[in-house]
VEXRODO-483837 format. One line per 10 residues: number of its first residue (from 0); their letters; for each residue x, y, z of N, C-alpha, C. Coordinates in pm, whole numbers, padded with zeros to 5 digits. Example, Ala and Ser with C-alpha at 12.3 -4.5 7.8 and 13.67 -1.06 7.14 Angstrom:
BEGIN
0> as> 01319 -00569 00780 01230 -00450 00780 01320 -00330 00780  01285 -00225 00708 01367 -00106 00714 01290 00003 00787 .
//
This chain:
BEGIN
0> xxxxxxxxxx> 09299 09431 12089 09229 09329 12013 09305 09294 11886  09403 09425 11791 09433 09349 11692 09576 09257 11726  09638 09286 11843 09741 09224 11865 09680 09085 11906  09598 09043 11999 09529 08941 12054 09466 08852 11951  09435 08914 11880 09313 08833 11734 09445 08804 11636  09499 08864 11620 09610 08867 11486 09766 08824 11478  09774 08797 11638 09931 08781 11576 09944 08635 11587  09857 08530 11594 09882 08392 11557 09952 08377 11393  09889 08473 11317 09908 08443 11124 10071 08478 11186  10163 08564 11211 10316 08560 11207 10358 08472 11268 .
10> xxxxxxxxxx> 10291 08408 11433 10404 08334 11467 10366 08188 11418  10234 08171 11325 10224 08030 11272 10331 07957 11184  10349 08054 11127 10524 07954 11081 10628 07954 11150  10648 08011 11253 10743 07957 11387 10681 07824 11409  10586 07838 11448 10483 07703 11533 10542 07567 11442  10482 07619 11306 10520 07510 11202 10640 07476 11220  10775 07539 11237 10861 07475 11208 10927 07418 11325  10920 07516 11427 11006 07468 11571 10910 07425 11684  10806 07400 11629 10677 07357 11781 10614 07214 11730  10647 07162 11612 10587 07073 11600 10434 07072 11518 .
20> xxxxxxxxxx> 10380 07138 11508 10228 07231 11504 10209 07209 11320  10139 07093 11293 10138 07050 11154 10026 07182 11081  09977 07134 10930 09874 07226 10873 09786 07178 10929  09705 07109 10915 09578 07092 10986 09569 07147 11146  09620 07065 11216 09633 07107 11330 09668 07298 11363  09718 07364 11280 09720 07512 11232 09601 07551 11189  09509 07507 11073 09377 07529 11063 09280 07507 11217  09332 07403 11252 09227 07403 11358 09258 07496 11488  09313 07544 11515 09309 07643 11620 09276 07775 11568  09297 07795 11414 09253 07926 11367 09070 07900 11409 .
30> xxxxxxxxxx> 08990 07746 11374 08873 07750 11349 08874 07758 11517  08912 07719 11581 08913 07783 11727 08858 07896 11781  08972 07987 11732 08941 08140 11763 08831 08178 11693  08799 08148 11563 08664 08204 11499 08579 08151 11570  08536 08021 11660 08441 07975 11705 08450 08053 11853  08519 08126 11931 08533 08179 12004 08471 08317 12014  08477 08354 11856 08468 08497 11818 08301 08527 11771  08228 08383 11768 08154 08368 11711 08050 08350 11809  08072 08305 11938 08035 08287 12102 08017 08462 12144  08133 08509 12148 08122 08632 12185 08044 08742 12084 .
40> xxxxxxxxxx> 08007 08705 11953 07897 08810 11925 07815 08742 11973  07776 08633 11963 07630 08560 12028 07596 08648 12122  07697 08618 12223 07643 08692 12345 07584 08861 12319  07664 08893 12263 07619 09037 12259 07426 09083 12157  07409 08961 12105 07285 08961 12068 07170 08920 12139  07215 08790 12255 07104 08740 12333 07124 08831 12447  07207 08891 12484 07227 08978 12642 07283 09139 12582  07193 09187 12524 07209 09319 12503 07261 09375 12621  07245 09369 12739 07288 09446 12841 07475 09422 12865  07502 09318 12800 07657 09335 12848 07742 09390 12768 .
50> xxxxxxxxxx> 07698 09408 12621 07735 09531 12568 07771 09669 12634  07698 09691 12755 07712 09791 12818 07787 09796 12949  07817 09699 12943 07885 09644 13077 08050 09670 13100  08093 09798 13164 08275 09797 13178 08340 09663 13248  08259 09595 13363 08310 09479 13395 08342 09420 13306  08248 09363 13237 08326 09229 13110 08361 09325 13023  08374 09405 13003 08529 09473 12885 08635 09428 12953  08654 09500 13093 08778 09488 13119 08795 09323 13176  08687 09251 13183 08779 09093 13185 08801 09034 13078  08711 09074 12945 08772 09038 12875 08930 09078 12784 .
60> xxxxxxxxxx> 08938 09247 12838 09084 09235 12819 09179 09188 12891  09135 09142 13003 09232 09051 13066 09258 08915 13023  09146 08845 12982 09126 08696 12975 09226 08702 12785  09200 08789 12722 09313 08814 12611 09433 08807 12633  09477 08856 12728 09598 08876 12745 09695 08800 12797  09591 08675 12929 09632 08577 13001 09620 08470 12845  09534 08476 12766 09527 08359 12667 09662 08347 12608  09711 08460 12547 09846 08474 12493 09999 08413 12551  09967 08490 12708 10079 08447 12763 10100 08305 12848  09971 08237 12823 09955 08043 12799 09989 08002 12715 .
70> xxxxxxxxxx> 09994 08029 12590 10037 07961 12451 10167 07908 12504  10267 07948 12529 10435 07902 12546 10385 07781 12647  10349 07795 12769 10337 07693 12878 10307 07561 12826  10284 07507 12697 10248 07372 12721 10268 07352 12527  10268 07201 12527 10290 07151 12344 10154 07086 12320  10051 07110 12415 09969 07050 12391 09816 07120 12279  09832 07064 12162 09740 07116 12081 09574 07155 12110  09569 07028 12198 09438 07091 12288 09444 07202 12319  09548 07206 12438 09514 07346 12577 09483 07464 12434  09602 07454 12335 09610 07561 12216 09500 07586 12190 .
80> xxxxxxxxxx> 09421 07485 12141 09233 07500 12076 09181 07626 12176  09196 07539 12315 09131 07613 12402 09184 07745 12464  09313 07762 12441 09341 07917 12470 09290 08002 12365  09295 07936 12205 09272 08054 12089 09056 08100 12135  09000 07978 12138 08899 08012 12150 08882 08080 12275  08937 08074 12382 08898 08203 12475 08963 08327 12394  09043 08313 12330 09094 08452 12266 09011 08512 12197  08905 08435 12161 08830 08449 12038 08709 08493 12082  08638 08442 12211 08547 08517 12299 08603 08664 12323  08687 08620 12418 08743 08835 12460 08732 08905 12355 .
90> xxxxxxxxxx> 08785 08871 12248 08835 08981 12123 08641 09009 12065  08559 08915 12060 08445 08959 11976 08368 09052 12105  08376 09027 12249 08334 09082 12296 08416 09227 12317  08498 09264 12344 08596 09442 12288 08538 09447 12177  08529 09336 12084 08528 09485 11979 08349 09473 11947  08261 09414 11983 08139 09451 12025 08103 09557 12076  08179 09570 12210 08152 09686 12328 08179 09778 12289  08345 09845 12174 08384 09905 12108 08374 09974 12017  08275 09912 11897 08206 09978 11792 08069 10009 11860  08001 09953 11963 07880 09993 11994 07869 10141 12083 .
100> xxxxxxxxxx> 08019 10132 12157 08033 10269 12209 08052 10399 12095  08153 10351 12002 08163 10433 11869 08093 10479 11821  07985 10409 11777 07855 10421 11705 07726 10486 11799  07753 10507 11959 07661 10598 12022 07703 10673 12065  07825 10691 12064 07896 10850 12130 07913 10914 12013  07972 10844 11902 08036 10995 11799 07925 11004 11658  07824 10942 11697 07726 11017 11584 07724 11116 11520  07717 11202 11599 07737 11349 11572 07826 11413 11541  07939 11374 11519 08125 11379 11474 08149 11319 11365  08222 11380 11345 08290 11333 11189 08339 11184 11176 .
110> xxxxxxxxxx> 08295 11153 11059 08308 10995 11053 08450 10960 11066  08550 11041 11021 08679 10971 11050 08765 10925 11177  08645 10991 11274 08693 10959 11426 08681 10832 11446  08575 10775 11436 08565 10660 11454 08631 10534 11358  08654 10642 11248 08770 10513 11133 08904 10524 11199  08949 10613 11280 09089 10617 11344 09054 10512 11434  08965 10517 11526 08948 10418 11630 08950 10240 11603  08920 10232 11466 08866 10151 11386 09053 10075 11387  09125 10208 11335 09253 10162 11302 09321 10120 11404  09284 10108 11521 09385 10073 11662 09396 09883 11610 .
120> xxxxxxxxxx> 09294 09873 11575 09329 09716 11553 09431 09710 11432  09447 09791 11327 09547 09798 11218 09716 09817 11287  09694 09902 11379 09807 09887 11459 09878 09837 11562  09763 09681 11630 09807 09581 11715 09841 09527 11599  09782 09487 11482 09857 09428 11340 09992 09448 11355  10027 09553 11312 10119 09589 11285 10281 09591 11393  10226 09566 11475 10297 09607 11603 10335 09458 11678  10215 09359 11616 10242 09219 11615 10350 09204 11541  10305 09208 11417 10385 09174 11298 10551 09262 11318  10549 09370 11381 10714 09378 11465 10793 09309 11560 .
130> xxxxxxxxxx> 10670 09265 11622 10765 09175 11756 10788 09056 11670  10775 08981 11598 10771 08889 11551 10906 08893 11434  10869 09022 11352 11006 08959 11276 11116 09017 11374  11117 09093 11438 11239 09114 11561 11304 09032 11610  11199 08927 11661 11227 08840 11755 11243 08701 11690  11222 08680 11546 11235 08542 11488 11347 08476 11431  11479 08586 11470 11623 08563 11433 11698 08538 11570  11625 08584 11677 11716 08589 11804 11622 08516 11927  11556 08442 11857 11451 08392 11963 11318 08318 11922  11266 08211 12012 11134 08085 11972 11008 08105 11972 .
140> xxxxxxxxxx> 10935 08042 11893 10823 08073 11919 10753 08133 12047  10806 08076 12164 10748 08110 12251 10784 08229 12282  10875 08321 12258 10900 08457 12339 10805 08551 12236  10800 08478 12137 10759 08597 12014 10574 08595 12115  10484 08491 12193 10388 08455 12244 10391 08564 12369  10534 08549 12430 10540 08596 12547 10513 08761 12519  10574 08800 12416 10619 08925 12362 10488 08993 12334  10409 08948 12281 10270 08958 12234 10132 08998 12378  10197 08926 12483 10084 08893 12579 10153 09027 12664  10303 09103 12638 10335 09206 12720 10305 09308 12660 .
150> xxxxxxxxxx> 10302 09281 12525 10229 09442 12429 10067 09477 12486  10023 09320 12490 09852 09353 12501 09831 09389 12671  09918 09370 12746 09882 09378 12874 09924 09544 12854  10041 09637 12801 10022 09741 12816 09901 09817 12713  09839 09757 12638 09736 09814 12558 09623 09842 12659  09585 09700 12718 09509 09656 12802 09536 09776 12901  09573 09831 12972 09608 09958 13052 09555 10076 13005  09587 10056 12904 09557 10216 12837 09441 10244 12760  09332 10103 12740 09225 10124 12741 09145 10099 12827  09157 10042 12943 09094 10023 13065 08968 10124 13102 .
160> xxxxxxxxxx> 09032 10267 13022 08841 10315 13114 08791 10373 13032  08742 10304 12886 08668 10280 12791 08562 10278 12812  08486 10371 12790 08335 10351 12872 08267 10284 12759  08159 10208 12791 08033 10134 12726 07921 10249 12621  07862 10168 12588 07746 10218 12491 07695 10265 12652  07628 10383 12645 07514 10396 12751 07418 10327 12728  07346 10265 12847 07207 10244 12861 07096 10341 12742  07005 10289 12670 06913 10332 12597 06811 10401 12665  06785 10499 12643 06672 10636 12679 06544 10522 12695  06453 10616 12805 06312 10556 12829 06236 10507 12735 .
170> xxxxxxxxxx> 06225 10646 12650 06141 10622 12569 06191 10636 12415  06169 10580 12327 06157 10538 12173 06214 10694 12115  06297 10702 12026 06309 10827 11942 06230 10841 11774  06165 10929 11785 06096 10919 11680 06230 10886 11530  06055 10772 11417 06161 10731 11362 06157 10892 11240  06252 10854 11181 06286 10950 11074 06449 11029 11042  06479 11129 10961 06634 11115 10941 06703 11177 11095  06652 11193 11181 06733 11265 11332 06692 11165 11417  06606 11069 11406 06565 10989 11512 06618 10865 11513  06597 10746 11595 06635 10640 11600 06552 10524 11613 .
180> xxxxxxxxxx> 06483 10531 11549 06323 10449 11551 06386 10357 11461  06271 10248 11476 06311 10111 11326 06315 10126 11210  06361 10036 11149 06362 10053 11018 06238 10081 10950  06222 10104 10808 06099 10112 10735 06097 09988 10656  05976 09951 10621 05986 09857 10516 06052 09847 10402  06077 09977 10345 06191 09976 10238 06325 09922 10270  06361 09942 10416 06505 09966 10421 06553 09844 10476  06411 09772 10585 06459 09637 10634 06481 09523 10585  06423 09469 10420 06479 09359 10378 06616 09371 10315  06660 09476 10309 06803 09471 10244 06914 09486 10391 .
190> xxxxxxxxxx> 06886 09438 10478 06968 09402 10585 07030 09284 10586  06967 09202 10519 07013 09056 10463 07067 09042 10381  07041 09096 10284 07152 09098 10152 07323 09170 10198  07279 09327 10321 07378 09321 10373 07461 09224 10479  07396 09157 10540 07434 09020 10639 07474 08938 10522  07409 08864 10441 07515 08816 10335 07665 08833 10280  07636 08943 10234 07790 09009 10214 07889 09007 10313  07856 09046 10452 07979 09060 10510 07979 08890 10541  07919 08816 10584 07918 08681 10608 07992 08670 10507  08004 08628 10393 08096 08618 10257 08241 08633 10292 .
200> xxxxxxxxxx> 08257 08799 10318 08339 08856 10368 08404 08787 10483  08367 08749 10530 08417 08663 10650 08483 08521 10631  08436 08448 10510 08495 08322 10512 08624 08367 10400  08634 08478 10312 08724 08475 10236 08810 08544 10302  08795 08683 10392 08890 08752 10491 08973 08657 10580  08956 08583 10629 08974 08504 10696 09086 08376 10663  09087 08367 10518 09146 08303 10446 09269 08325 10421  09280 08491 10395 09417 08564 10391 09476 08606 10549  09354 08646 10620 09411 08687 10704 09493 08568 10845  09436 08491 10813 09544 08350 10881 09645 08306 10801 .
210> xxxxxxxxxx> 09619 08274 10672 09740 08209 10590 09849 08309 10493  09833 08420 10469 09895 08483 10409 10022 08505 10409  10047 08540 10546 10238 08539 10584 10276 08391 10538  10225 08274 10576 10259 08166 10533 10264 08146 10368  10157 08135 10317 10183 08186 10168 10267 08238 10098  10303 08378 10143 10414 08441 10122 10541 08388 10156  10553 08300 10246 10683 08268 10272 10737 08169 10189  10615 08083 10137 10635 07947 10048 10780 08003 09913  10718 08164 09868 10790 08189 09735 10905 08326 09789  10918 08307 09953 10948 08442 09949 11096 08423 10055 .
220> xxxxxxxxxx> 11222 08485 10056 11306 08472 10197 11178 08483 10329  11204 08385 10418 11121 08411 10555 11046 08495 10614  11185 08639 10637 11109 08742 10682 11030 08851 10584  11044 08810 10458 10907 08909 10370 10785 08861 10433  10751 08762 10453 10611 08737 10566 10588 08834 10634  10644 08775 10786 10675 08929 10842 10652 09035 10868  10738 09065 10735 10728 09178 10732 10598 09259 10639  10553 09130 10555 10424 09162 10448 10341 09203 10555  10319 09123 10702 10227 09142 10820 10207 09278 10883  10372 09348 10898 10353 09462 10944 10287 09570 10841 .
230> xxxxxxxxxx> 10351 09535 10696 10256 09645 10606 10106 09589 10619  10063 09501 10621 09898 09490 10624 09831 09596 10752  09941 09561 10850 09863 09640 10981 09892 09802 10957  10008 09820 10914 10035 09954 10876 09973 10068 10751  09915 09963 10684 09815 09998 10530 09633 09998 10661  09636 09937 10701 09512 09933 10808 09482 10039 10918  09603 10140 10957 09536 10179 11070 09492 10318 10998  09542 10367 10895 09450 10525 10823 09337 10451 10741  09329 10331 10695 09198 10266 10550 09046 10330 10620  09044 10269 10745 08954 10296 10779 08877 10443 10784 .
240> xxxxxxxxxx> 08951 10549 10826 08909 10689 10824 08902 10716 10700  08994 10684 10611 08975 10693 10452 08853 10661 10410  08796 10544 10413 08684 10454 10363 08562 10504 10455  08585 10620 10546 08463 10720 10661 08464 10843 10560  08542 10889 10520 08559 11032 10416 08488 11020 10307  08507 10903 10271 08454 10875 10123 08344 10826 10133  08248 10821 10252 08166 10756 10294 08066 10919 10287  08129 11039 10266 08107 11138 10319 07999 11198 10133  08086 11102 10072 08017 11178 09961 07977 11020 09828  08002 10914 09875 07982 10802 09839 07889 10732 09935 .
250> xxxxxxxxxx> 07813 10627 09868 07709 10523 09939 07804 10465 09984  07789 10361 10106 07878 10311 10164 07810 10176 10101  07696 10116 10049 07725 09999 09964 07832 10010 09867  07817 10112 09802 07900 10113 09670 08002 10124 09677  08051 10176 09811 08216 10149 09892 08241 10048 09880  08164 10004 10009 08203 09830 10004 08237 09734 09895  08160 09771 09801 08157 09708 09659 08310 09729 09590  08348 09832 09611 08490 09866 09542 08622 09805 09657  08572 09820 09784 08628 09750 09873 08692 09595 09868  08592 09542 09819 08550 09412 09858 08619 09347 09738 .
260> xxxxxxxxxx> 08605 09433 09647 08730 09331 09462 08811 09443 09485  08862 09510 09551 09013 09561 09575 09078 09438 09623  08985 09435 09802 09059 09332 09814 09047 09180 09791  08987 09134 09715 09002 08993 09620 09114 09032 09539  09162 09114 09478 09273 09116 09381 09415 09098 09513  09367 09141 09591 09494 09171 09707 09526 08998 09750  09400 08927 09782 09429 08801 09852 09444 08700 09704  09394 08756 09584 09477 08651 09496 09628 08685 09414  09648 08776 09446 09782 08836 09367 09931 08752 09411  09934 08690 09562 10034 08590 09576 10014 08491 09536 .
270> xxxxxxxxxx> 09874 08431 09462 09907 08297 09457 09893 08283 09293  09899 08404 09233 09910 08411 09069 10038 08469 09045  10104 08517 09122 10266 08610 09110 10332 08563 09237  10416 08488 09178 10538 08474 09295 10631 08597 09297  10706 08586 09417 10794 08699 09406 10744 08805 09539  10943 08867 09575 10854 08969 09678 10733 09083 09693  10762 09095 09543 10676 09230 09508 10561 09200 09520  10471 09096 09507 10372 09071 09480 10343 09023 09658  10375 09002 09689 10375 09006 09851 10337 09085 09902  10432 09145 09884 10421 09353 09911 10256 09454 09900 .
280> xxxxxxxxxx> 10261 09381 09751 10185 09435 09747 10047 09364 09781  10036 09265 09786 09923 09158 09834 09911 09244 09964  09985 09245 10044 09975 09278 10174 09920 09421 10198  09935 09556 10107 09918 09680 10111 09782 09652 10107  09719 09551 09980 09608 09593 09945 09496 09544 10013  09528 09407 10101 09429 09331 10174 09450 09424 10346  09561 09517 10353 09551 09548 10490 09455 09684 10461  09473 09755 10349 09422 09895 10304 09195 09885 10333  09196 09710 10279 09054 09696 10274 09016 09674 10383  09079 09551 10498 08963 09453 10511 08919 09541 10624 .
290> xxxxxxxxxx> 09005 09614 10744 08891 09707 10819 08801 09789 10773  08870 09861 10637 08763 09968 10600 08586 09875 10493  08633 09769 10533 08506 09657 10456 08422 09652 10638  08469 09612 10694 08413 09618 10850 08370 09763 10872  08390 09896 10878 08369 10022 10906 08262 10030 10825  08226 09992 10667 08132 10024 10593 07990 09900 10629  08071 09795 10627 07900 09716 10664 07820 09754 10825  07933 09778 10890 07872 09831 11049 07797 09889 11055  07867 10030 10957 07810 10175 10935 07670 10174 10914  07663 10064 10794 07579 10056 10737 07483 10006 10784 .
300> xxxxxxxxxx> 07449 09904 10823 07379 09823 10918 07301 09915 11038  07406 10005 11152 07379 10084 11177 07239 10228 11105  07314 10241 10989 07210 10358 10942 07071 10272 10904  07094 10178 10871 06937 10143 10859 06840 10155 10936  06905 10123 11088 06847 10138 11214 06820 09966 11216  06867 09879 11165 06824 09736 11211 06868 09715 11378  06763 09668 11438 06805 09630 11554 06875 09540 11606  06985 09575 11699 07152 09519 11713 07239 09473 11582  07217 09588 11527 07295 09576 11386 07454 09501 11397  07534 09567 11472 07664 09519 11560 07669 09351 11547 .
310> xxxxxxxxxx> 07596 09363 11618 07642 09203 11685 07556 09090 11587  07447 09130 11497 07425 09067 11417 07492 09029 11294  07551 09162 11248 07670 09143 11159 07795 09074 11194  07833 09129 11295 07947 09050 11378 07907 08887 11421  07823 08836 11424 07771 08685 11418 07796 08621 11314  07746 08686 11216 07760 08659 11048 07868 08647 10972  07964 08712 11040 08104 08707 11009 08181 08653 11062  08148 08616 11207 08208 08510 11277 08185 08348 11237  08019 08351 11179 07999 08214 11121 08088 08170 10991  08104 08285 10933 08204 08312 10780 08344 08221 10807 .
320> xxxxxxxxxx> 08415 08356 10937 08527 08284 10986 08537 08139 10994  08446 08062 11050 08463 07940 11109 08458 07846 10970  08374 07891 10877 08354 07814 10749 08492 07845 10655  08595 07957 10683 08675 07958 10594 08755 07857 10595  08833 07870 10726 08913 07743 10731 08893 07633 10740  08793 07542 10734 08687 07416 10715 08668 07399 10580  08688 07523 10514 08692 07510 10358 08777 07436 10281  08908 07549 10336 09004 07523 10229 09121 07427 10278  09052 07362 10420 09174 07250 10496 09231 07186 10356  09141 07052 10313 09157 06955 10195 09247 07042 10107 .
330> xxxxxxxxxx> 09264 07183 10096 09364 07221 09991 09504 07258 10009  09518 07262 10197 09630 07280 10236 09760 07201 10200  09688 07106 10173 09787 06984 10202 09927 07044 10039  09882 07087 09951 09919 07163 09828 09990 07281 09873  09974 07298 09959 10019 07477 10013 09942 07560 10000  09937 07675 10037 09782 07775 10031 09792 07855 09918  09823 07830 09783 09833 07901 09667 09678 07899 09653  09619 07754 09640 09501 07729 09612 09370 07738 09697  09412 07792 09825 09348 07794 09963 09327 07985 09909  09394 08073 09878 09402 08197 09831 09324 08246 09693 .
340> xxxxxxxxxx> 09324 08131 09624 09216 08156 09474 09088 08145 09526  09026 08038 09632 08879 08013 09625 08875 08155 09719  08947 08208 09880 08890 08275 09907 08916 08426 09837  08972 08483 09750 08965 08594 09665 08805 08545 09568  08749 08433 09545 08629 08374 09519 08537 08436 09532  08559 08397 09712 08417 08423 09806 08410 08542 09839  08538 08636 09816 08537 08820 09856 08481 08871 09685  08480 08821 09603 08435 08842 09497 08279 08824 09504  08224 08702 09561 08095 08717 09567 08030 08790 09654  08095 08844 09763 08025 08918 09828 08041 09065 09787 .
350> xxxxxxxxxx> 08145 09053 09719 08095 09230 09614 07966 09228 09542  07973 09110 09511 07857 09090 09387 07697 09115 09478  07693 09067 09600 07590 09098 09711 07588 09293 09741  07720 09279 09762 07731 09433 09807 07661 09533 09647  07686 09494 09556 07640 09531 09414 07490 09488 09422  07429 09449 09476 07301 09416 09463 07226 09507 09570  07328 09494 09680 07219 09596 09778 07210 09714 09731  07342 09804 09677 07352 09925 09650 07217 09943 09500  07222 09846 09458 07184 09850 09335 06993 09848 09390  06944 09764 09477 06829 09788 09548 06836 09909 09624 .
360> xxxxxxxxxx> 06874 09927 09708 06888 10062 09769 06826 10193 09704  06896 10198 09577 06909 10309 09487 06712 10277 09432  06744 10188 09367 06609 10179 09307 06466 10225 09417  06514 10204 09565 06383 10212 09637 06400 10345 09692  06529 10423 09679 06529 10555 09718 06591 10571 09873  06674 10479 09880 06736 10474 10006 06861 10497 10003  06939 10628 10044 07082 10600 10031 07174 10662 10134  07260 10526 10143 07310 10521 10309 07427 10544 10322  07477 10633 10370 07601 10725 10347 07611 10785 10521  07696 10888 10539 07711 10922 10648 07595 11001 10768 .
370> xxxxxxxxxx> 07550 10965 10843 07422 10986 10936 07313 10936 10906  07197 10933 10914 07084 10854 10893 07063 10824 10741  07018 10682 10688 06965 10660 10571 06888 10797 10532  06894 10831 10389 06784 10923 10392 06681 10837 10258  06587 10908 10270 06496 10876 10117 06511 10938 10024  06561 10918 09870 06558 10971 09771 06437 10959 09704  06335 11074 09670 06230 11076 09581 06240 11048 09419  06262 10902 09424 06305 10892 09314 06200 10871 09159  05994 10883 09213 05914 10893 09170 05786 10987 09217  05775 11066 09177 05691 11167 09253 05549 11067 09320 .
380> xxxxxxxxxx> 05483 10937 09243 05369 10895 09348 05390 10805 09438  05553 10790 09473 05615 10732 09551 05635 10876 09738  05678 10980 09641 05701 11076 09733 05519 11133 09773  05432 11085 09708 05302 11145 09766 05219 11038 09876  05284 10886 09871 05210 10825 09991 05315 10777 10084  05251 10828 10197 05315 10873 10360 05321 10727 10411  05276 10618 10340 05279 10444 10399 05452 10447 10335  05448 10527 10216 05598 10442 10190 05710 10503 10192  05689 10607 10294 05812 10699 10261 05943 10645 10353  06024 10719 10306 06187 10691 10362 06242 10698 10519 .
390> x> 06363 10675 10576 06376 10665 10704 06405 10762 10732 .
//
């Protein structure tokens, strides 16, 4: 998935220069794949059952993989729309099926298992972002496409018998901190304030994570892009288990919160500092966050016990996606210096959300960290009536 979802941002300035493939027309196949990506959580919210389903995993890692290795076959910007958005279906449905298996098999395991798992997409990043500057001195856009669709077909192999979330037990688990019952009234209106945030998260992530190598290249020799790409994926595949550890003795709002203006400083630092360094480091710091910002709202979402936490969040962020680049088109035309200030903006405001939940949370005695929300007695005639106690 991260090779399939991610390696359009490296070979988009190939596209640009030797395919013909203007800015707009570049925005619009990114809003493609988000609208693709945005289909495939759908689904996983109205058809809970295919979440569980190994058939459509494994077609949709196929239908990824065939999307990729179509890109070269044709100059036509259409078919493009329409290959990214099937790309954009497969990829939300893996990584649907993926965190939902995560999140019901390794409960009971240490959180960093599942932040390693988290990191496999940090390392199709990364592994993109190799074939690409490899191949962008000795070869066209299209092989760097071709190159991409032979990495994911051997990925595609080697996750093939990925099993699903199991089917859900007969009957209901009692609610409370070992059970899996609904939320409480304390805990369920701040599911929205968390759906806010990552939605946020989504139109400003999204911002860097398509235009950034390009950005970088405006002030930078060619291959610092590139190569900024492979450090993002390479700063990405440990963030996540990191941002599970610290999850171990930190709220995972208040993670997120530090998360979330880490990386706003990361996606505005190229377009306030030219220069490689600032590349460099743009790239360390937006690859270090943006999964471990995904690992903490999941998590989180998850511990509340909101029902289909996954794919509701993952909707929310897919709607994000589609609004980023619809945003900041009108500013392209300038180059994306200014396409990089509004969305370091919108990752700023959704700290400011993430600062509000943690900040409710706390006050109602809810704090959501690794395994079930628990209740903090944070007023003794709060801890004496049994209508309002904790999850």
């Amino acid at each position: 998935m991260g090779v399939g979802r991610f390696v359009y941002t490296p070979i988009l300035p190939l596209m640009h220069a030797r395919a013909g493939l203007s800015a707009g027309a570049g925005a619009d196949l990114a809003t493609a794949n988000y609208a693709g990506y945005l289909v495939g959580a759908l689904a996983g919210i109205l058809a809970p059952a295919l979440v569980r389903s190994p058939a459509l995993l494994r077609t949709s890692l196929v239908a990824l993989t065939v999307s990729l290795a179509a890109m070269p076959a044709t100059h036509s910007t259409g078919v493009w729309v329409g290959l990214r958005l099937l790309a954009g279906v497969a990829s939300a449905v893996i990584f649907v099926i993926a965190v939902s298996s995560l999140h019901s098999r390794l409960r009971e395991h240490p959180a960093h298992l599942s932040g390693w798992a988290f990191g496999g997409v940090g390392a199709g990043i990364a592994l993109s972002g190799l074939l690409v500057l490899t191949l962008r001195s000795v070869a066209d856009w299209r092989a760097a496409w071709w190159a991409s669709a032979a990495l994911t077909a051997v990925l595609t192999i080697a996750s093939w018998q990925l099993r699903p979330e199991p089917a859900p037990a007969a009957t209901a688990a009692p609610a409370g901190p070992a059970g899996g019952g609904a939320p409480t009234l304390r805990a369920r209106p701040w599911f929205g304030v968390l759906f806010a945030s990552y939605t946020l998260e989504g139109v400003g992530y999204i911002v860097a994570g398509t235009f950034l190598v390009a950005a970088i290249e405006q002030s930078s020799p060619g291959w610092i892009g590139s190569g900024a790409w492979v450090l993002v994926g390479l700063a990405a595949v440990p963030s996540a288990a990191l941002w599970a550890r610290l999850g171990r003795r930190w709220s995972h709002p208040g993670l997120l919160f530090v998360a979330l203006v880490v990386q706003a400083a990361g996606i505005a630092l190229p377009a306030l500092i030219a220069g490689v360094t600032a590349g460099l480091v743009s790239a360390v710091l937006f690859g270090a966050t943006f999964i471990g910002v995904s690992t903490l709202a999941l998590a989180a979402g998850a511990q509340l016990r909101f029902p289909r936490s996954v794919a509701l969040l993952t909707a929310g962020y897919s709607v994000g996606q589609i609004l980023g680049p619809l945003a900041v088109a009108p500013l392209l035309r300038h180059g994306y210096h200014q396409a990089l200030i509004l969305a370091a903006a919108v990752v700023l405001a959704a700290a400011a959300a993430a600062a509000v939940l943690r900040r409710g949370l706390t006050l109602h005695g809810v704090v959501v960290r690794r395994g079930a929300p628990v209740r903090r007695p944070a007023r003794a005639e709060a801890t004496a009536d049994p209508d309002r106690g904790g999850v």
